[in-house]
C-alpha positions as CSV (number, residue, x, y, z in Angstrom):
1,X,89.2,93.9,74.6
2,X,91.3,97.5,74.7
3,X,93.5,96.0,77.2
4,X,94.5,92.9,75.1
5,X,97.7,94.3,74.3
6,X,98.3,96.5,77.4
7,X,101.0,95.3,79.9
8,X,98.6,94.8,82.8
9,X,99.7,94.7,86.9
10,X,97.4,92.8,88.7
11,X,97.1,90.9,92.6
12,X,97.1,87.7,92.5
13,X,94.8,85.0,90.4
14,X,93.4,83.9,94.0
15,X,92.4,87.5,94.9
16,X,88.6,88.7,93.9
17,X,89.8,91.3,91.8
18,X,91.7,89.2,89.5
19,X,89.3,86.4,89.4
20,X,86.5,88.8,87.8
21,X,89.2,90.5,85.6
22,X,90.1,87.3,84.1
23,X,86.4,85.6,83.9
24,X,85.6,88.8,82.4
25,X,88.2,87.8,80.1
26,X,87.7,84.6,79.2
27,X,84.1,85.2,78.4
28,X,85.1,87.8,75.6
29,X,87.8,85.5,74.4
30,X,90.6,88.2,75.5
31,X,94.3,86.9,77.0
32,X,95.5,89.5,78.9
33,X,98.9,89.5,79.4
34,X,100.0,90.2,83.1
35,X,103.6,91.4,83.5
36,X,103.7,92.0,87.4
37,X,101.5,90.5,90.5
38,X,101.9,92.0,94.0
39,X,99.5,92.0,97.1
40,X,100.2,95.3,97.6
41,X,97.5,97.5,95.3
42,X,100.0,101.0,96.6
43,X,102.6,99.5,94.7
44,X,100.5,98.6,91.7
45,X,99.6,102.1,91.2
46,X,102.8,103.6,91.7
47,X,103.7,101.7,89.0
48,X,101.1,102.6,86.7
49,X,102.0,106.2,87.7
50,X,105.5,105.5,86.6
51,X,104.3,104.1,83.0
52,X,105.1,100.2,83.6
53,X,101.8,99.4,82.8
54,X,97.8,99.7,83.7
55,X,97.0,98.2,86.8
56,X,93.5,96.3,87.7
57,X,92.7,96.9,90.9
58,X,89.8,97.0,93.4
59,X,87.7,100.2,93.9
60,X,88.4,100.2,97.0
61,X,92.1,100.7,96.4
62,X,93.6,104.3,97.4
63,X,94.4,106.2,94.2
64,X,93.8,110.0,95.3
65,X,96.8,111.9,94.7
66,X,98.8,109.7,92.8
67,X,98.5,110.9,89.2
68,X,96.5,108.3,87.6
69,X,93.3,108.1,85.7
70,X,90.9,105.6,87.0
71,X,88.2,104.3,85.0
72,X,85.5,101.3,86.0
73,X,86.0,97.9,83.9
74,X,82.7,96.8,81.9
75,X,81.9,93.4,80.9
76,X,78.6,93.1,78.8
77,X,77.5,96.5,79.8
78,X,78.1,95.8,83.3
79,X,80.4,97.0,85.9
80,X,82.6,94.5,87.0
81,X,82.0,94.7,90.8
82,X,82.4,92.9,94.3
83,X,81.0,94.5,97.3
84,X,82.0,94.2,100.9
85,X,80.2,92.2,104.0
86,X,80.2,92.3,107.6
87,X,81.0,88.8,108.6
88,X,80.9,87.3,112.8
89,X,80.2,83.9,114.1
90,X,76.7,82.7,114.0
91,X,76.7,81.3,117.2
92,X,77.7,84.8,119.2
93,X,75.2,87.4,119.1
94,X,75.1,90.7,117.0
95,X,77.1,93.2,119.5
96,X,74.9,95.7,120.3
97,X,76.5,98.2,118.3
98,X,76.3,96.4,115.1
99,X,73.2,98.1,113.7
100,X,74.1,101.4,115.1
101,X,77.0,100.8,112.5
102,X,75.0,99.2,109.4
103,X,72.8,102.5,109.7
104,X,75.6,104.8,109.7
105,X,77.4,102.6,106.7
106,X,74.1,103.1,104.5
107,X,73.5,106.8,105.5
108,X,77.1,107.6,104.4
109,X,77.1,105.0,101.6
110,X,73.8,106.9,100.0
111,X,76.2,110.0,99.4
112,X,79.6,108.9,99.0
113,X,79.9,105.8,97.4
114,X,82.8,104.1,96.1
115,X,82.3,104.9,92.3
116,X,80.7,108.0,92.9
117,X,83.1,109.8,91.1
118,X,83.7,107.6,88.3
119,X,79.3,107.4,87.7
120,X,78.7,104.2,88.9
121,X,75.1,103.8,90.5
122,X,74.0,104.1,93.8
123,X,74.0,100.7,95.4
124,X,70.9,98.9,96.6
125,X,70.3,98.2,100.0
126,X,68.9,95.2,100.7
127,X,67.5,93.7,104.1
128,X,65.9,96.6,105.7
């Protein structure tokens, strides 16, 4: 609700970001007021670096550097979060390399975590 009457930057409605932003949203009864879309989260957060407004953006967005604060968006006590997936066709084996790589994700994902920084939990690993 403390972004009510904040001039928000945002990607798209189809993008996941903006989907959970605005369910979020419309579950507390809040209309945010959007001012500028753009598929292009650098550009968002130059612009909240230049004052035009607070941008909602993904975690996964690059904001290092850039003069920003960056704080996690709650909803109900809970993190508004999307995670991301390896995804190949069913019908073609796993290359043989795949696990080699989903074992060095989770080793470096149990350290350095998107969210670390910002206090977010550890994320679960599921499917070992």
């Amino acid at each position: 609700k403390e972004l009510q009457a904040e001039r928000l930057l945002a990607a798209p409605e189809t993008s996941t970001s903006r989907m959970l932003f605005e369910s979020a949203c419309h579950e507390s009864g809040v209309h945010p007021r959007f001012v500028l879309e753009s598929h292009d989260y650098n550009s968002l957060v130059a612009l909240a670096a230049a004052d035009q407004g607070i941008a909602i953006i993904p975690s996964t967005a690059r904001t290092n550097g850039r003069g920003v604060f960056v704080r996690p968006i709650f909803h109900q006590a809970n993190v508004l979060a999307t995670w991301v997936a390896i995804v190949w066709n069913r019908r073609r084996a796993a290359p043989p390399h795949l696990q080699a790589f989903i074992d060095c994700a989770i080793s470096q994902l149990r350290t350095n975590f998107p969210g670390r920084g910002l206090g977010l939990p550890q994320p679960e690993v599921h499917g070992q």
